[in-house]
C-alpha positions as CSV (number, residue, x, y, z in Angstrom):
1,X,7.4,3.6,-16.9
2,X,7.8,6.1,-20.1
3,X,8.4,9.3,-18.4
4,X,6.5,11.3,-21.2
5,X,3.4,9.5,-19.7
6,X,3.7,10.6,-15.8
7,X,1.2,14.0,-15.7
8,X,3.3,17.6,-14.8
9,X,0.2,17.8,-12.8
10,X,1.0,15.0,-10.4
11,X,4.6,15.9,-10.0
12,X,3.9,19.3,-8.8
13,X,0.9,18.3,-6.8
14,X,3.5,15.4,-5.4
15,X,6.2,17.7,-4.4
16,X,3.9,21.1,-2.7
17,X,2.7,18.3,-0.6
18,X,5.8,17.0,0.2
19,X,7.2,20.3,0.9
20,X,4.8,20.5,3.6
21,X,3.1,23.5,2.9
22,X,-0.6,22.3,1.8
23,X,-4.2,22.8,2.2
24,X,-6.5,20.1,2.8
25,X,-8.1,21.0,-0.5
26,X,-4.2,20.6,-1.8
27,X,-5.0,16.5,-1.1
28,X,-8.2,16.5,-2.4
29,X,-6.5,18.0,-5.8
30,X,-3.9,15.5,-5.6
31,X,-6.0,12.3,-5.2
32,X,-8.4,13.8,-8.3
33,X,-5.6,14.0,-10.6
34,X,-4.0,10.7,-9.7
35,X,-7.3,8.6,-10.3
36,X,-7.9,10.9,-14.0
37,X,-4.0,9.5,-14.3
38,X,-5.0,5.6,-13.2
39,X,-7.6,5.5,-15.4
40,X,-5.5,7.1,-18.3
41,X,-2.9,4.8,-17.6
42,X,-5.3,1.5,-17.7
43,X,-7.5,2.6,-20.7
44,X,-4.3,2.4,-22.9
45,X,-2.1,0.1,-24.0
46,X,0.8,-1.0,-21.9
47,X,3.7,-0.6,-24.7
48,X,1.5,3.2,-25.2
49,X,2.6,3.4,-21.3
50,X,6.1,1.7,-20.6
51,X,9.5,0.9,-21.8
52,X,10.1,-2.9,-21.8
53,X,14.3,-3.4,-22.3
54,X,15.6,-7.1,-22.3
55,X,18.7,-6.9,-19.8
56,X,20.6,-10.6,-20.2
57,X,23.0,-9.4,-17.3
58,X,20.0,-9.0,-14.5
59,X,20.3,-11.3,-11.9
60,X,17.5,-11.5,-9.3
61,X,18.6,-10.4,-5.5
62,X,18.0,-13.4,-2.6
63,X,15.2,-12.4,-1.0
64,X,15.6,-10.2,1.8
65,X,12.7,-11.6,4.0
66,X,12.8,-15.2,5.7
67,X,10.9,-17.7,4.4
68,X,7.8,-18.7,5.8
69,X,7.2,-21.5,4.0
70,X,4.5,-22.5,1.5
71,X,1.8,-20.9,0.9
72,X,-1.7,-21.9,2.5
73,X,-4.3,-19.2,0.9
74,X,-5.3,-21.4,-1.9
75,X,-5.1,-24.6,-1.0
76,X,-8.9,-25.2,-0.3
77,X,-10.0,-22.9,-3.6
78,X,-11.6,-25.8,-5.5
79,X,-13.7,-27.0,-2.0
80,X,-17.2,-27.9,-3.0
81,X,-19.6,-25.2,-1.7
82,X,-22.7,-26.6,0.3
């Protein structure tokens, strides 16, 4: 993600509640300003929003989870409805 485009707001929303000391309203501030973010962030164009770099080197990790084998969730999708 482009840095410039994370609101100050957020951070220091992020971090007094982090810190601990926070009012309930504190959370209430927090959520508002992340969904005004979310909806900046989607009403833009991604390359507006991040940094896309090509790295030829990048070799993807094993998974670190077993496998549970294939999955099962869409198998019936195209089922005729009665």
């Amino acid at each position: 993600m482009n840095p410039s485009v994370y609101p100050v707001e957020v951070k220091t929303q992020m971090k007094k509640i982090e810190s601990g000391k926070y009012e309930p309203q504190d959370i209430d501030l927090f959520q508002e300003l992340q969904w005004a973010y979310a909806r900046r962030l989607v009403s833009k164009p991604l390359k507006d929003s991040f940094i896309i770099e090509e790295v030829r080197e990048f070799k993807w990790p094993d998974p670190i989870c077993r496998d549970l084998g294939s999955r099962k969730d869409n198998d019936y999708k195209n089922a005729p409805i009665k």
